[in-house]
N, C-alpha and C positions, 0 to 999 in steps of 0.2 A: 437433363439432370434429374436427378430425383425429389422428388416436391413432398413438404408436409404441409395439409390443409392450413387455412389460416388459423382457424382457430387452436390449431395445434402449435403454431407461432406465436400464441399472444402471450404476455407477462399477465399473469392472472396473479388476481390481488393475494395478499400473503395467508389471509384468510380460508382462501379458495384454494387451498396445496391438495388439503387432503392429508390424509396418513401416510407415513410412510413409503407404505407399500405401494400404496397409489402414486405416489413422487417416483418410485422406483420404476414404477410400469412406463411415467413419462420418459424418465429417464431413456430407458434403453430402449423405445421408441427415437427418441432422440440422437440417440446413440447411433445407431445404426444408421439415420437420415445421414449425419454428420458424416461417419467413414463413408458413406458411399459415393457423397459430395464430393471430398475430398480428394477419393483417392481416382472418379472419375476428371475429376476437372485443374486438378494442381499436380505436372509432373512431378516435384518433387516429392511429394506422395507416394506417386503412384512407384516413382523405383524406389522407396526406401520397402515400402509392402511389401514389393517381390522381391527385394533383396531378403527378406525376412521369411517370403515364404506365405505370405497371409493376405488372405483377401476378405470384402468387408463382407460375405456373405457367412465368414468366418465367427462374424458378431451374434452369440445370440442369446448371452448373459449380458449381464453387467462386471463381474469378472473377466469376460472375453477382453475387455480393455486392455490389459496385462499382455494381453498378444502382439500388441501392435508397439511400433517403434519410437523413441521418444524424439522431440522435438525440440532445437534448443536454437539460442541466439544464434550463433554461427549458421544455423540450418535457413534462417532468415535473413541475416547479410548475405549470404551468396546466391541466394534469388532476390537481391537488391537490383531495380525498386520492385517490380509489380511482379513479380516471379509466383508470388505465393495467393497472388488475389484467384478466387472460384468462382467469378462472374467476369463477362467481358467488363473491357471499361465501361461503355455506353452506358451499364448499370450503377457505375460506384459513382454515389455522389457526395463525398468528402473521404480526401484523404489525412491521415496523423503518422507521426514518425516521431523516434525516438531522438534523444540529445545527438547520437552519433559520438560521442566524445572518446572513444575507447577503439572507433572503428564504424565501420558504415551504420547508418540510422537503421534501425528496423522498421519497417514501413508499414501500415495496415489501412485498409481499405473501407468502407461501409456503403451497404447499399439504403433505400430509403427505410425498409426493413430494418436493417440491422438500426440505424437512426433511433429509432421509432422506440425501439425495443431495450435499447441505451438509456432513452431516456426514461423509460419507464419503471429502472428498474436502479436509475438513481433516485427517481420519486420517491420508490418502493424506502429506499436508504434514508432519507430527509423523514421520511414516517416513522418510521425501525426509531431516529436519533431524536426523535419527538417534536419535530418540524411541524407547524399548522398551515392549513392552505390560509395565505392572507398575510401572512407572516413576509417580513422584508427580511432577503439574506444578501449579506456583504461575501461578496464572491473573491476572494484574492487570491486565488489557484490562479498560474499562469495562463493566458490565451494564446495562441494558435500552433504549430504543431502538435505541441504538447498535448495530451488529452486533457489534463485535469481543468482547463478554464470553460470550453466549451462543452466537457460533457456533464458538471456541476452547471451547469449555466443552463443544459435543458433541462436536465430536471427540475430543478429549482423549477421553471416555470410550469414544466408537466404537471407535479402539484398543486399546482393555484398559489405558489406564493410569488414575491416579487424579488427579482436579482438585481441587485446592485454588483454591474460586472467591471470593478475595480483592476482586476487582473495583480500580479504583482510588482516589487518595490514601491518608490517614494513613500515611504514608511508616513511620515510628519502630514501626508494629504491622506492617507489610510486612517490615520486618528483622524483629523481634520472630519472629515465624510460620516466615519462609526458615532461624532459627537453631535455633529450636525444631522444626517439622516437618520439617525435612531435603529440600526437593525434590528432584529431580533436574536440574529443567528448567524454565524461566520463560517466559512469555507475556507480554510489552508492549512499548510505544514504545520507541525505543533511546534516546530523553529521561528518559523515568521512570527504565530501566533505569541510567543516571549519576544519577540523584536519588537511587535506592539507593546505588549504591557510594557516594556522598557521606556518606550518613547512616549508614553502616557504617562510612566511616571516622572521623565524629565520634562514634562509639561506639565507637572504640577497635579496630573490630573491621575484621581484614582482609580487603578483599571475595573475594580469590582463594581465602580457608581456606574460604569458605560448600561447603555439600552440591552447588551446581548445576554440572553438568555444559555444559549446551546453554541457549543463547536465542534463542527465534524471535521476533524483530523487526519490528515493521512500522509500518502505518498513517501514516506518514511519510516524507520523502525521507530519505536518510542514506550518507553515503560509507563507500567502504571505509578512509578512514585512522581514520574515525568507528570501524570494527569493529577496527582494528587497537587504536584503546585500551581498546574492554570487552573484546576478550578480553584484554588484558594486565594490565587491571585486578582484572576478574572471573574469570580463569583458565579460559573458557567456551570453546566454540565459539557465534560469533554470527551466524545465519544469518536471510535474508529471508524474509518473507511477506509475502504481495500480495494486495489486492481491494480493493474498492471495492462499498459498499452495495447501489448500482445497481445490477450484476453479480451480487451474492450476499452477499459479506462475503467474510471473510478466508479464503484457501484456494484462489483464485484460480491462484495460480499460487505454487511454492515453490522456493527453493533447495535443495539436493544440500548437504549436511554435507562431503560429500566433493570437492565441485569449489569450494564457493563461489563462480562466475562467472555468478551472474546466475539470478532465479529462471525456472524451467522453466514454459511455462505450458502448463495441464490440457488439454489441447486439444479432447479428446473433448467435453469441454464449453461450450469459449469457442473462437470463432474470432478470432485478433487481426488487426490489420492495423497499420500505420504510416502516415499522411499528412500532408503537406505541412501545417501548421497553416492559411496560409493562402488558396491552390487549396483546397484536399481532395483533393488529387489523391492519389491510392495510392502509395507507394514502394515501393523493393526491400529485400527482405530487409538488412540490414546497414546501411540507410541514417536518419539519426537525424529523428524527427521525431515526431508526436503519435499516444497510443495510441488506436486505436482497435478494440471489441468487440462482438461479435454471442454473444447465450446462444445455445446450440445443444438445452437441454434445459429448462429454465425454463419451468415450466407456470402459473402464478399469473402472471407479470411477465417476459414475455419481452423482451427488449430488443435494437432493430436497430442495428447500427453508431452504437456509443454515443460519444463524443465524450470521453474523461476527462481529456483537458488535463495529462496525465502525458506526459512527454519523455522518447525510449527509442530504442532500436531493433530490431530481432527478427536472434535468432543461430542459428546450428544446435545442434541439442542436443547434452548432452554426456555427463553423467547418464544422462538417458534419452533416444535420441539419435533417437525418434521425433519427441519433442515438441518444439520450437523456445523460447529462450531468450528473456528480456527482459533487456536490458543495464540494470544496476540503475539503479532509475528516482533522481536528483537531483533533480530540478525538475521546474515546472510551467509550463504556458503563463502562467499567471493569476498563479504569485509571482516571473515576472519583474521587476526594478528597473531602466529603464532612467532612466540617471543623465548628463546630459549626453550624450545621441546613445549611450548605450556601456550594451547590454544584458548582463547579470547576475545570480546567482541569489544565493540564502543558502548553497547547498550549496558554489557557487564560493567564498565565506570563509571555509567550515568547511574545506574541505579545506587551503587555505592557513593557517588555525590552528593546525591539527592538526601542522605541519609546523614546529611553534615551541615548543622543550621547556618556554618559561619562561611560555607560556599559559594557559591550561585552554579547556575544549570550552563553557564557559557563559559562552556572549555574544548581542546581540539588536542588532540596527540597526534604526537611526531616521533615519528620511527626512523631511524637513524642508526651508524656502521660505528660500534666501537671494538675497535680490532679485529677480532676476529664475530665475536658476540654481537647480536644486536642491541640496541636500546631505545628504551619508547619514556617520553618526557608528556609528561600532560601538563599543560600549561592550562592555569585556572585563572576565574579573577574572583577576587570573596565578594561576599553578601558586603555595601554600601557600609553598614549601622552595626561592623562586628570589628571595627579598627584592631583593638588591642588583642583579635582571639586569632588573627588571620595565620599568623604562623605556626599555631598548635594545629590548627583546622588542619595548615597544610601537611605538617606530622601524621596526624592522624587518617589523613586521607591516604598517603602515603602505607601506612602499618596495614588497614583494612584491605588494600590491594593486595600485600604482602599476604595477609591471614589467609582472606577470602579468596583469591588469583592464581597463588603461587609463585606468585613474580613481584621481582623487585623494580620499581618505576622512578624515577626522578620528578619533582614535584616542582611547577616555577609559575608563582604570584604571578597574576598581574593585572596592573592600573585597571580596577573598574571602567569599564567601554574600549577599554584599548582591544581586543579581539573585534576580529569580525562577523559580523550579525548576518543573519538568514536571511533573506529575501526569498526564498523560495525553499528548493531544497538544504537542508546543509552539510556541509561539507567536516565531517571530525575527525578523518584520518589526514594525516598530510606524511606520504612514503618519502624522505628525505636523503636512501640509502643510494 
């Protein structure tokens, strides 16, 4: 197969990019290693290429990308398990796989390389989110297939700091641990992350007194007025992280501590693009539509212009003003709701929650068959200390979906704790029809 020197594999510090232009040279240097990998050593590759007509010699921009075919989940369950791995076994030394919940796991493979290169490039993120080497992090991202426990888990140490690998639930021993071992800094969903302060504060205890400084956030969509209440709750800086299995796991791409506008993504290693969800056709820079990714170093599981059904758009960097930004991802092709002709997300009602002092951030819609029409009921529970305001709140939460949405919603209270809390990812759609 076709080999790139080592030193042309290594995660060079963020410092060390270069201009532009110079990221762009690695780039399709990169680029090219990858299609020829690929479409040498993964049949499924190699017939979608010639079903296309294109071969990697084809490659010899960075636009040439646009030639080649895209890559989506489905492309991946049917070379379920190892269909899609670009090394023999002998080489892959850890495998990850998706929930499967929908339908077969998507599977992806790593050699020591790819390890190596994983972790260095969630360092890179823990740096980005203002992580210090020495620094204890409480690590509550799930462990084993899943990527996000074990691939936060090397980095954290790549950096020089120390992981406390908690993994997720039992919420009541996750305070227990954050009170007693003092972290600095915490790793999980920004769902779980409110399941703590929850349970901190039925224990009396104030989440903003805890030791953590920083939260790096992810594995979910989640707004900025969503971060405006952990950090006011949890007294933290709450910064994103990005990835998706497919790709690598978390590390993808990180937010700047200091800009907070959207994480940066790793470029040296991921080429992104934006397309029209339903052309495919390419956009321009700033314009919003669906993510799309090419690994640029990925030796086990390289993956061509991957389809992730994440809604975004690419910004100029800011941080680090080689690499180009993702406008924080809300949604997804696939957890749209469209409710009477009038498309919608979950992230569209949190934001307009958040915007209601007499709420709280823990609610779930249910989508439901009335007659012939659909209906989608969002069940909330209010803020503890707003007794007598709870039924205007719900008015009003009501009328702003109406103004702002276009759609009419049914609104229905309920008992503070009585929903169910996150432990990991959460769950805010519940299809009832």
């Amino acid at each position: 197969m076709p080999k790139l020197s080592n030193s042309n594999m290594e995660v060079l510090a963020i410092n060390a990019i270069g201009t532009r232009s110079e990221l762009e040279e690695l780039q399709l240097e990169r680029l090219k290693w990858t299609v020829s990998h690929a479409y040498e050593n993964v049949e499924t590759y190699r017939a979608k290429f010639d079903a296309f007509g294109v071969k990697p010699s084809d490659i010899r921009t960075l636009d040439d990308v646009t030639k080649l075919p895209f890559t989506t989940k489905a492309d991946l369950r049917e070379a379920y398990p190892f269909g899609m791995f670009a090394v023999p076994s002998s080489e892959i030394r850890r495998i990850h796989a998706s929930s499967g919940t929908t339908g077969r796991p998507t599977v992806v493979g790593y050699t020591s390389g790819d390890l190596d290169r994983w972790a260095a490039l969630v360092a890179r993120s823990l740096e980005a989110s203002g992580v210090k080497p020495g620094w204890r992090v409480h690590n509550a991202y799930g462990y084993g297939l899943f990527t996000g426990g074990l691939g936060a888990h090397a980095g954290i140490e790549r950096l020089g700091a120390t992981v406390i690998p908690v993994s997720g639930g039992q919420t009541e021993r996750q305070v227990m641990l954050i009170m007693d071992f003092q972290p600095d800094a915490i790793m999980c969903t920004p769902s779980y992350l409110l399941t703590i302060a929850d349970t901190m504060e039925h224990q009396g205890i104030d989440p903003a007194s805890s030791s953590l400084k920083v939260g790096i956030l992810g594995a979910e969509p989640w707004t900025n007025e969503l971060r405006i209440e952990i950090e006011k709750r949890m007294g933290i800086d709450a910064v994103d992280i990005y990835g998706l299995s497919e790709l690598m796991g978390p590390g993808v791409a990180n937010e700047s501590s200091q800009t907070k506008d959207g994480p940066h993504v790793w470029e040296d290693h991921f080429l992104p693009e934006i397309i029209d969800a339903e052309s495919g056709k390419r956009l321009a820079d700033g314009e919003k539509g669906e993510l799309v990714f090419t690994s640029l170093t990925n030796e086990a599981f390289p993956i061509i212009r991957y389809r992730t059904r994440d809604l975004t758009r690419l910004l100029p960097g800011s941080a680090y003003p080689a690499m180009r930004r993702i406008e924080k991802i809300t949604g997804r092709n696939d957890d749209m709701i469209i409710l009477r002709g009038v498309n919608l997300f979950p992230t569209q009602i949190e934001e307009i929650v958040m915007g209601i002092e007499a709420l709280s951030p823990h609610f779930i819609l249910e989508l439901t068959s009335a007659g012939r029409l659909d209906a989608l009921t969002v069940r909330i529970e209010p803020q503890r200390d707003y007794v007598g305001a709870q039924q205007a709140a719900a008015t009003e939460l009501r009328r702003r979906i109406k103004t702002l949405l276009g759609v009419s919603v049914e609104i229905k209270l309920e008992v503070p704790g009585a929903l169910p809390r996150s432990e990991g990812k959460y769950k805010r759609l519940y299809d009832l029809r």
